[in-house]
N, C-alpha and C positions, 0 to 999 in steps of 0.2 A: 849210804847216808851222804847227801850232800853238802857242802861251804854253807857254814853261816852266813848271812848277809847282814847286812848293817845298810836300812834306809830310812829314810823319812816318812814317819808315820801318819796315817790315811785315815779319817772317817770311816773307814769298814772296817778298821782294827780295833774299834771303840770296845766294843764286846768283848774280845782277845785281851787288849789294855787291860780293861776293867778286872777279867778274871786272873788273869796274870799278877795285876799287883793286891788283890785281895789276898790271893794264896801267899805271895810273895811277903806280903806285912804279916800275917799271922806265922810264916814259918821262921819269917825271923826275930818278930818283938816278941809273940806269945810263948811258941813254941822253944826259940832259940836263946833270949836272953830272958826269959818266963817273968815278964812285966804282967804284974796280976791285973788286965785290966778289967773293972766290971762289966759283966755280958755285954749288957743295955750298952753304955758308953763303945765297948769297941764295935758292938752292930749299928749303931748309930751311924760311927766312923767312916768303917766299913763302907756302907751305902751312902754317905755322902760322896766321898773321895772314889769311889772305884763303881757305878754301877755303869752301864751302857750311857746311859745318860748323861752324867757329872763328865763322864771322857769324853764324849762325842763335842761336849761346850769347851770344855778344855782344850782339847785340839781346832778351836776356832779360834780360840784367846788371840785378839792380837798383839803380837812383839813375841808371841810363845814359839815352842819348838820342839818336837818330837821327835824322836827315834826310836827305832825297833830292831832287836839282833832276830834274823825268822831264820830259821833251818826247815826244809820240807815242811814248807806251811802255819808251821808250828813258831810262836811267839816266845823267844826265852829269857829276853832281859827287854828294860828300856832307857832312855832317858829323857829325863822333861826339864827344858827352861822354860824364863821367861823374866818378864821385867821382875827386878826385887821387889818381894813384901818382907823381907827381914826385919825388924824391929829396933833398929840401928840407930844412933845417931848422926851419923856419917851416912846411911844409905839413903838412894836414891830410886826412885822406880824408875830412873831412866839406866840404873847400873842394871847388871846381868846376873840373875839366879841361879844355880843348879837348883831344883827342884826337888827330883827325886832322878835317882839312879838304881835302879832293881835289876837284881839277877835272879832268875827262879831258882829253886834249891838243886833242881837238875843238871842245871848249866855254870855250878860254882865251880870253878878254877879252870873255867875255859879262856880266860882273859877277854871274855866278854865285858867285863867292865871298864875295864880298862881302856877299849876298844871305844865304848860307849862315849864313857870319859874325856878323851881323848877329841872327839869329831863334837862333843856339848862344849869343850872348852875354844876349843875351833873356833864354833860359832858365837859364844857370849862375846871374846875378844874382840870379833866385828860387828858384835850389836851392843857395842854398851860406850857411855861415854865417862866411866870410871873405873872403880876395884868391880870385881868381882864375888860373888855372895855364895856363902851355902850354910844353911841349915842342917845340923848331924846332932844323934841322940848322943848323950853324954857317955852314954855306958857302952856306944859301938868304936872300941877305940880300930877295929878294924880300918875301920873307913876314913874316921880322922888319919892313923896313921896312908891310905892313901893320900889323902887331901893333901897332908903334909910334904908328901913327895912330888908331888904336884905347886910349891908354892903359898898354899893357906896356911894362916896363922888364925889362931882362935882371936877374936873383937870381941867378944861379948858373949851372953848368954840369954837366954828366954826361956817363955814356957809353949811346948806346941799342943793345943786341944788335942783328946782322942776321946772325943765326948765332952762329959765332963773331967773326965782325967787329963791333968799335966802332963806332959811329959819334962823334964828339965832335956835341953838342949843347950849344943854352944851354936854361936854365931861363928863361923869363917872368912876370912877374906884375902884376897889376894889382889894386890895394887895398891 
């Protein structure tokens, strides 16, 4: 087995992206914090947010940013900025998102994330001309508690579509 790598993700990864964070959302919302979502609503989700498609457009976004941890081939986490869509009073689209930060269920406690983390945060700080933004579900205090060590303080709260299903979220920020 060889080094994980940690690079900038590619228009051939769209496919990989896409199946990656589908498995990735269902093993952690469905399966791990068992959020009942309805079928319909989470396939709807599903296939907006993660098919070859929806990622191939996403990784043109301009001001956006991708990463990928690859080990022999294989896609095991990732991260996605991009300008804020937070729902803030205070935010800006010119401030900087974390997006999403996914680690496949395989690759949990390799400090892939953190890693991830780590080279997203890198970059928001030199592309943004404010605080910093992330979006996290209420009920993952795992990840909050990163955020946390990291600098973010909860701003607020919203609701993120999965379909027609809410999810309650908080707002993060840092700056």
């Amino acid at each position: 087995m060889t080094e994980t790598l940690i690079r900038p993700a590619v228009q051939a990864d769209a496919a990989a992206l896409g199946a990656l964070g589908r498995q990735t959302f269902i093993d952690t919302f469905v399966d791990g914090f068992a959020i009942p979502y309805p079928a319909g609503d989470l396939q709807a989700f599903l296939d907006a947010s993660f098919s070859a498609e929806a990622i191939r457009a996403k990784l043109s976004e301009p001001g956006a940013a991708w990463w990928v941890a690859e080990r022999d081939g294989e896609l095991l986490a990732f991260a996605n900025t991009g300008p804020n869509t937070l729902p803030h009073p205070d935010a800006r689209p010119s401030h900087a998102e974390l997006r999403r930060l996914y680690v496949s269920k395989a690759a949990q406690g390799l400090g892939l994330g953190t890693k991830l983390l780590s080279v997203a945060l890198e970059w928001m700080e030199a592309n943004t001309d404010g605080p910093l933004w992330i979006g996290v579900w209420s009920g993952n205090l795992k990840a909050q508690k990163l955020y946390a060590a990291y600098g973010f303080v909860k701003a607020g709260e919203y609701q993120y579509p999965v379909g027609a299903w809410m999810d309650d979220e908080f707002i993060l920020r840092r700056g």
